[in-house]
Backbone as XML, in Angstrom:
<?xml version="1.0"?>
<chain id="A" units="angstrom">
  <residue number="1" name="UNK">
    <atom name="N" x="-1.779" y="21.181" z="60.263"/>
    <atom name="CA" x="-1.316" y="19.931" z="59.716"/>
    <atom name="C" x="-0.651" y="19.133" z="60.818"/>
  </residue>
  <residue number="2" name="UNK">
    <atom name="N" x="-0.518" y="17.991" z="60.784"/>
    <atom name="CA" x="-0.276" y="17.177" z="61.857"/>
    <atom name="C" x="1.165" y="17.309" z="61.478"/>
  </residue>
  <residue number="3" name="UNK">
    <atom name="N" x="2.291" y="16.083" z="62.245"/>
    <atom name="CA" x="3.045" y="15.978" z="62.435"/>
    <atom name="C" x="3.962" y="15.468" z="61.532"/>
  </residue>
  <residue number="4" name="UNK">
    <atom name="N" x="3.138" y="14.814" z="60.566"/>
    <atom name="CA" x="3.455" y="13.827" z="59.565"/>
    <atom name="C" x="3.379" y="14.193" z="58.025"/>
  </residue>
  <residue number="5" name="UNK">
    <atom name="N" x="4.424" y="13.825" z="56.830"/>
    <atom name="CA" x="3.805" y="14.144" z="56.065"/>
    <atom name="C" x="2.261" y="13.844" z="55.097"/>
  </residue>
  <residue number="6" name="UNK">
    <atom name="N" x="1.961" y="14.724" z="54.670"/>
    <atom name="CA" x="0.942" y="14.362" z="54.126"/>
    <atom name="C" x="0.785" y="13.282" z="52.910"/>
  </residue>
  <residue number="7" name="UNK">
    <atom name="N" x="-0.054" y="12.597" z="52.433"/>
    <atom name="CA" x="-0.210" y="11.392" z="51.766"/>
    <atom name="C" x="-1.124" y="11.941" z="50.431"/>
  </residue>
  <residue number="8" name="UNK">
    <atom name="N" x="-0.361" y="12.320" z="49.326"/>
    <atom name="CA" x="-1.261" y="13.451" z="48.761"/>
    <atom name="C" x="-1.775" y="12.020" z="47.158"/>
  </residue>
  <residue number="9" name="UNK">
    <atom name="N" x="-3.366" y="12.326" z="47.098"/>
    <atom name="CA" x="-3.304" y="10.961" z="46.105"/>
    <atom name="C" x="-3.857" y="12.071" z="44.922"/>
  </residue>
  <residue number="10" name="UNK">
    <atom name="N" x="-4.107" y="11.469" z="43.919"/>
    <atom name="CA" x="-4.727" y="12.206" z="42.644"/>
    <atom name="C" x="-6.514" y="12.006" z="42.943"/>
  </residue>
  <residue number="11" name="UNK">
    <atom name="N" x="-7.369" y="13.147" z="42.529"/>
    <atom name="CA" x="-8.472" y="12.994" z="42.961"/>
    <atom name="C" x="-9.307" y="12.072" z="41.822"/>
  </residue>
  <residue number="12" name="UNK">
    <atom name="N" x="-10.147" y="11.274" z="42.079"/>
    <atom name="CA" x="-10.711" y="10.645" z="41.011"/>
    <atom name="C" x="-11.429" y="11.740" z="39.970"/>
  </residue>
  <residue number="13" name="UNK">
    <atom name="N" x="-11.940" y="12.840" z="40.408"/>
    <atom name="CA" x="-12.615" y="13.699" z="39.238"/>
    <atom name="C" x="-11.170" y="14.521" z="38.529"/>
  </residue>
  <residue number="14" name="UNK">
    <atom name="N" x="-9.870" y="13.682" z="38.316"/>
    <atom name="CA" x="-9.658" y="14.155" z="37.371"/>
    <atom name="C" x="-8.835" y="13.388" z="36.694"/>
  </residue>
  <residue number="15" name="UNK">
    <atom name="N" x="-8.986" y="13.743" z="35.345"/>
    <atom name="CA" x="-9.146" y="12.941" z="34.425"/>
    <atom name="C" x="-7.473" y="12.210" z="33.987"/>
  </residue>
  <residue number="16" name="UNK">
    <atom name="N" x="-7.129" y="11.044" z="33.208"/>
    <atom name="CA" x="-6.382" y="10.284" z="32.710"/>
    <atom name="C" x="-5.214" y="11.394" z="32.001"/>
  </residue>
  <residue number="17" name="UNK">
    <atom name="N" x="-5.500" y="12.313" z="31.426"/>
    <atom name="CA" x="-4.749" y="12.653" z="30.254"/>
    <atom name="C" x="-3.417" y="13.740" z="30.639"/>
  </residue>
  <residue number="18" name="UNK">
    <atom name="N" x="-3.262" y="14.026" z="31.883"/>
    <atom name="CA" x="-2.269" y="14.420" z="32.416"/>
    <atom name="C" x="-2.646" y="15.923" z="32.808"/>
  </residue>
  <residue number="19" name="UNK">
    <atom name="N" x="-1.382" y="16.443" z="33.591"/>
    <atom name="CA" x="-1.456" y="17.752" z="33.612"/>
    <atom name="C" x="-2.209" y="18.392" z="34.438"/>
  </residue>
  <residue number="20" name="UNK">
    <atom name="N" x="-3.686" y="18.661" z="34.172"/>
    <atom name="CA" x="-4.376" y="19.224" z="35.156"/>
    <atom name="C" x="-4.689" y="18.419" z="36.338"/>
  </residue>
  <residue number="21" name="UNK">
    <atom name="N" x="-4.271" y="17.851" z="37.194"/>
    <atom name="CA" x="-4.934" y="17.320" z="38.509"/>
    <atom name="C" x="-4.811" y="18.092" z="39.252"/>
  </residue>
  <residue number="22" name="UNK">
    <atom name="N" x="-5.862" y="17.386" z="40.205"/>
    <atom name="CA" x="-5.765" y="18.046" z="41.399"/>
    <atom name="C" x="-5.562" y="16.937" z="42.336"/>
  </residue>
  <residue number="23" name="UNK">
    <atom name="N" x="-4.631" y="17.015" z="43.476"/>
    <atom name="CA" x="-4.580" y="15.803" z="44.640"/>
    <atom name="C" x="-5.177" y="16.418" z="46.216"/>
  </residue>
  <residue number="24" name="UNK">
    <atom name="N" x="-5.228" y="15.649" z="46.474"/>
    <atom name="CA" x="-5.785" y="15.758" z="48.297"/>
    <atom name="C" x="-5.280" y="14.640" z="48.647"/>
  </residue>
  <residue number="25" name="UNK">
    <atom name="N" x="-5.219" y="15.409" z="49.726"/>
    <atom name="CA" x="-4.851" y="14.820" z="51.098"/>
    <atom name="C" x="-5.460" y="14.931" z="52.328"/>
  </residue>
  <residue number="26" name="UNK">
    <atom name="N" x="-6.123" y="13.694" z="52.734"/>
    <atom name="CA" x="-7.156" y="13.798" z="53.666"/>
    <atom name="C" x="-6.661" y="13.180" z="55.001"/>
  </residue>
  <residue number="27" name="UNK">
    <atom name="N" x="-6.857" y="14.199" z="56.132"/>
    <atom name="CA" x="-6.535" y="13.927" z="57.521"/>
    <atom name="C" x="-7.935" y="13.871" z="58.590"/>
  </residue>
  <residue number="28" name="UNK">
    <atom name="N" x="-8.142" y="13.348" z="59.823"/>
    <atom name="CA" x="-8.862" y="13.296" z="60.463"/>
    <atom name="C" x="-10.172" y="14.847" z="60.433"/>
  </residue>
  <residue number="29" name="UNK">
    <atom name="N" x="-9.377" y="15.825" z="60.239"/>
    <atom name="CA" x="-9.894" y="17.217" z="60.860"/>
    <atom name="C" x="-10.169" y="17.951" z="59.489"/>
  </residue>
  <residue number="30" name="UNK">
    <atom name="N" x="-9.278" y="17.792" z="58.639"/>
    <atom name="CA" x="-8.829" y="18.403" z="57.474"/>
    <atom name="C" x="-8.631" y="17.706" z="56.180"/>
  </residue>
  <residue number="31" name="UNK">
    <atom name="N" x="-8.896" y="18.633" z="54.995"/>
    <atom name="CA" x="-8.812" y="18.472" z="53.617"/>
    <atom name="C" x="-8.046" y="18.751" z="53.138"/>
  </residue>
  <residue number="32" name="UNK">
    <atom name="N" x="-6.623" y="18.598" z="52.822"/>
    <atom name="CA" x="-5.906" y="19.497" z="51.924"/>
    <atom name="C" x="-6.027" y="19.021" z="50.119"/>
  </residue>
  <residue number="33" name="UNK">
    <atom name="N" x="-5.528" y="20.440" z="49.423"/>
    <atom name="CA" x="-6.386" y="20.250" z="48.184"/>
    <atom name="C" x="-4.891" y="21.243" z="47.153"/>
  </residue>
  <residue number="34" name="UNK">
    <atom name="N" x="-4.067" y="20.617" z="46.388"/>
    <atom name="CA" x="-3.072" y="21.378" z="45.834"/>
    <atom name="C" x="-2.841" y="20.885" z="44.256"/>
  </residue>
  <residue number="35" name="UNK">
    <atom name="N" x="-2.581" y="21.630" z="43.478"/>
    <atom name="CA" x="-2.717" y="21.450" z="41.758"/>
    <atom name="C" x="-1.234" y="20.968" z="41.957"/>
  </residue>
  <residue number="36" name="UNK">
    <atom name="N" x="-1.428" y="19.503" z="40.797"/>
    <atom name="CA" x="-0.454" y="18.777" z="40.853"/>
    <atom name="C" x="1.178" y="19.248" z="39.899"/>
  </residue>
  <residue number="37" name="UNK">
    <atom name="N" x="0.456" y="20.545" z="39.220"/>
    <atom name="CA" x="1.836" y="21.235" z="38.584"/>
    <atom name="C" x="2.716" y="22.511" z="39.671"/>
  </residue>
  <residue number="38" name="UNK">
    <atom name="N" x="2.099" y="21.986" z="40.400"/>
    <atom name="CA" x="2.428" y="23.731" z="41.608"/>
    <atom name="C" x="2.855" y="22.754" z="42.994"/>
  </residue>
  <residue number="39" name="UNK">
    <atom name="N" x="3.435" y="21.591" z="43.227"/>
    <atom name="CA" x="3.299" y="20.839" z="44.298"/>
    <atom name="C" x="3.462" y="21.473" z="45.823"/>
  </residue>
  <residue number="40" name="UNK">
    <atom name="N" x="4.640" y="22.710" z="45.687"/>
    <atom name="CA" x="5.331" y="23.015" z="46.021"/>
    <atom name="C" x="4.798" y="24.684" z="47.104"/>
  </residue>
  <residue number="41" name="UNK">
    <atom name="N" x="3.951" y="25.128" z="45.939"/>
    <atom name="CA" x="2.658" y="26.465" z="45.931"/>
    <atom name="C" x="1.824" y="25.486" z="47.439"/>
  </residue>
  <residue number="42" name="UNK">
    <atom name="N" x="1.450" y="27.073" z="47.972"/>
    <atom name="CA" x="0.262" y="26.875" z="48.849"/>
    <atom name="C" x="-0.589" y="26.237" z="48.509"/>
  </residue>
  <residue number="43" name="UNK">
    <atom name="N" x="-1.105" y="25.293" z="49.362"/>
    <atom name="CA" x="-2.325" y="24.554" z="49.142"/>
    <atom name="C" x="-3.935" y="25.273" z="49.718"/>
  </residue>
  <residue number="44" name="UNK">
    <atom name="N" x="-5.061" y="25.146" z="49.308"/>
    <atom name="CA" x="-6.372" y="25.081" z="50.050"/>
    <atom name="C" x="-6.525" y="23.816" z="50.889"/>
  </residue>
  <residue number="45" name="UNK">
    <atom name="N" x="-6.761" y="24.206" z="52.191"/>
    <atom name="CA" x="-7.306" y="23.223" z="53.407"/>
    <atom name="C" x="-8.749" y="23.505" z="54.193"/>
  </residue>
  <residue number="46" name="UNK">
    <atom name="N" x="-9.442" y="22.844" z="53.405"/>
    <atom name="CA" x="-11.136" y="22.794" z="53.765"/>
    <atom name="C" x="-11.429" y="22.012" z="55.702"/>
  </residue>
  <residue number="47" name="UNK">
    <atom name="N" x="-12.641" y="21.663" z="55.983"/>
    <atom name="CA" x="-13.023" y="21.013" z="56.858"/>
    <atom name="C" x="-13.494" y="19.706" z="56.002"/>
  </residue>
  <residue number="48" name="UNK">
    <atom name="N" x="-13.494" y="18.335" z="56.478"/>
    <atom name="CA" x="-14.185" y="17.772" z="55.875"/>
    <atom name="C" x="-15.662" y="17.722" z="55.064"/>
  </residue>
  <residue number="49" name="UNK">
    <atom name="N" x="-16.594" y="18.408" z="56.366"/>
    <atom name="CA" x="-17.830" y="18.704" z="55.964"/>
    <atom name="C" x="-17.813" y="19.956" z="54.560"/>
  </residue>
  <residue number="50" name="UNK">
    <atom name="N" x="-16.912" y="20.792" z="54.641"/>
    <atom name="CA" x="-17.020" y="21.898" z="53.373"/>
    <atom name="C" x="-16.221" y="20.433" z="52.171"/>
  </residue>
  <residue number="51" name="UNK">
    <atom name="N" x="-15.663" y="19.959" z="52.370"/>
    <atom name="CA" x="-15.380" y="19.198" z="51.155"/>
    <atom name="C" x="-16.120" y="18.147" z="50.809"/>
  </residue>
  <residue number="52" name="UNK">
    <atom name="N" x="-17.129" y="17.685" z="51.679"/>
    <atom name="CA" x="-17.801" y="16.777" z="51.448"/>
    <atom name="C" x="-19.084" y="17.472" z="50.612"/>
  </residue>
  <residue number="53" name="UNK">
    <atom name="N" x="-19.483" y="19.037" z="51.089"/>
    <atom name="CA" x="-20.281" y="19.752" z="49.993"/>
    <atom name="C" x="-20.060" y="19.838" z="48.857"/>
  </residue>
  <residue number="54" name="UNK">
    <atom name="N" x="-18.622" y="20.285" z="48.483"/>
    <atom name="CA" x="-18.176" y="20.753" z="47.204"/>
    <atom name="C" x="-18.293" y="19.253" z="46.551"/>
  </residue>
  <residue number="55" name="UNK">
    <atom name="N" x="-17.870" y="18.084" z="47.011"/>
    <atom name="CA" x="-18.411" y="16.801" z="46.113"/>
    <atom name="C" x="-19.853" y="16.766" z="45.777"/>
  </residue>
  <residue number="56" name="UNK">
    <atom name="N" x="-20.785" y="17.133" z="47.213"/>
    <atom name="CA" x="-22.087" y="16.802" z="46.615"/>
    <atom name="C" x="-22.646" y="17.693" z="45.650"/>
  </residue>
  <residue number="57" name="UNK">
    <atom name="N" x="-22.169" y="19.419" z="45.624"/>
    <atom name="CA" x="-22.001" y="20.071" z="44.675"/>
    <atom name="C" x="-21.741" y="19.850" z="42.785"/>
  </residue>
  <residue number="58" name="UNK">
    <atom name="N" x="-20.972" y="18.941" z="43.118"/>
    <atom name="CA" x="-20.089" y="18.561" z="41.518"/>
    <atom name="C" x="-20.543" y="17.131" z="40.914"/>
  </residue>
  <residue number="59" name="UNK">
    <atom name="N" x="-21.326" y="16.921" z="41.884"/>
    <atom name="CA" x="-21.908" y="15.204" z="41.332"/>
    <atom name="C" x="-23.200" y="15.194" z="40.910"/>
  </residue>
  <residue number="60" name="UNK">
    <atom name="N" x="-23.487" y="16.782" z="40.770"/>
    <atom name="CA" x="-24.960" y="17.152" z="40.387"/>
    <atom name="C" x="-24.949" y="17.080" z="38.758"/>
  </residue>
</chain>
């Protein structure tokens, strides 16, 4: 992780009604990926290219 904090947004695939999100935070090199009830819990940090699969994955 860089130097800075991270800029964590809500992901568009999830939905209006609260509770379950998921946010990312996207840096030059890196993906970070953390459930918005756990802010605090370890996150998953992909490569861009593995997160850019798992979208083309889920848009099927």
């Amino acid at each position: 992780m860089s130097g800075t904090a991270l800029r964590w947004v809500k992901s568009s695939y999830s939905g209006d009604e609260g509770g379950n999100c998921v946010e990312v935070a996207a840096e030059p090199t890196s993906i970070h990926i953390r459930d918005s009830k756990t802010p605090d819990a370890p996150h998953l940090t992909v490569t861009p290219t593995t997160w850019s699969a798992f979208l083309a994955l889920t848009a099927r």
